[in-house]
N, C-alpha and C positions, 0 to 999 in steps of 0.2 A: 504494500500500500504506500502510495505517496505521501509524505510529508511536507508541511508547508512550513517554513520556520521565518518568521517577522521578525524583525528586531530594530533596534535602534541603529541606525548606520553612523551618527554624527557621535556615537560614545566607540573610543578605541577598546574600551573590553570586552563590548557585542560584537564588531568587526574581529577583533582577534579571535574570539568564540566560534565564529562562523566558519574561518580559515582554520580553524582548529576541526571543528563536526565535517568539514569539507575534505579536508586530508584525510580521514577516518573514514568519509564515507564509502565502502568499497562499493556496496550496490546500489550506489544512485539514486538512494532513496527522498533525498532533500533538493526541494527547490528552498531558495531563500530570496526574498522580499523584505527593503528596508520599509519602516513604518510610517518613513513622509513619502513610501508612495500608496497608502492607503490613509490619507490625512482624517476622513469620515468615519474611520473605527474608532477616533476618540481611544487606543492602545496607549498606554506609557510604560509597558512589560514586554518582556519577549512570552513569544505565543507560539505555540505549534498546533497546527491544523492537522489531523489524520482523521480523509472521510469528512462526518459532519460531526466530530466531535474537537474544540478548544479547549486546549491543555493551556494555563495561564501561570508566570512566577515559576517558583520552586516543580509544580507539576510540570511547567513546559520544559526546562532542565531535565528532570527526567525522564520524560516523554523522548527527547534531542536524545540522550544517553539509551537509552531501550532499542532505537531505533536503528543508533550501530553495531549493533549485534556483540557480543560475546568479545573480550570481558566485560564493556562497559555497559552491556545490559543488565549486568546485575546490581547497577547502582537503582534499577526500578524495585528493587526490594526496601528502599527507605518510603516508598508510599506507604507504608505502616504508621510511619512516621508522622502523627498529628499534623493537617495542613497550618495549623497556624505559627508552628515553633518550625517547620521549613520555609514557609511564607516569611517569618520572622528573620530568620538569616538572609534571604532573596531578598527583603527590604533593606537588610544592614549593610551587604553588598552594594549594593545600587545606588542606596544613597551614596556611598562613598567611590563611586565608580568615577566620579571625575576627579578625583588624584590620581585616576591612569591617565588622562587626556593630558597628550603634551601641550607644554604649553606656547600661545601664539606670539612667534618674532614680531619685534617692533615694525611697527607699517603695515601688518599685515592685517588684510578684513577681518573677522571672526563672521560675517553675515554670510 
């Protein structure tokens, strides 16, 4: 089944992530879509679509991880794992996702 993975394109930790699930993907299972080219989903997560079901946060991490098969589908064994204390880490991350973003040379746009 096809995977659709969204993410932030202007944060270098989702870009690095992507190029990361992309090297790993042997069967081609991911397409990826950044989330300012679906401006009307109102997203501020990474999301993975499989079929008609969204994986959102902490779920779409693991949902990314299940979908590269073997070892790292066995990181889909932490869905035991109460959504709100993995949600809770996927927040802590994210908030602090822009001390990865390098930072912009003088002169240069940020727009």
């Amino acid at each position: 089944m096809q995977l659709t993975l969204l993410y932030d394109a202007e944060c270098s930790l989702c870009e690095g992530a992507v190029q990361w699930i992309a090297a790993r993907d042997r069967r081609k299972r991911f397409c990826f879509v950044p989330l300012q080219c679906e401006p009307a989903c109102g997203m501020d997560s990474m999301v993975v679509r499989c079929g008609e079901r969204e994986y959102r946060q902490s779920s779409a991490v693991l949902r990314a991880a299940r979908g590269l098969g073997l070892p790292w589908s066995m990181l889909w064994l932490l869905m035991v794992v109460p959504r709100r204390f993995r949600d809770g880490w996927y927040r802590y991350v994210a908030l602090r996702r822009s001390a990865t973003r390098p930072p912009v040379a003088a002169g240069e746009n940020s727009a």
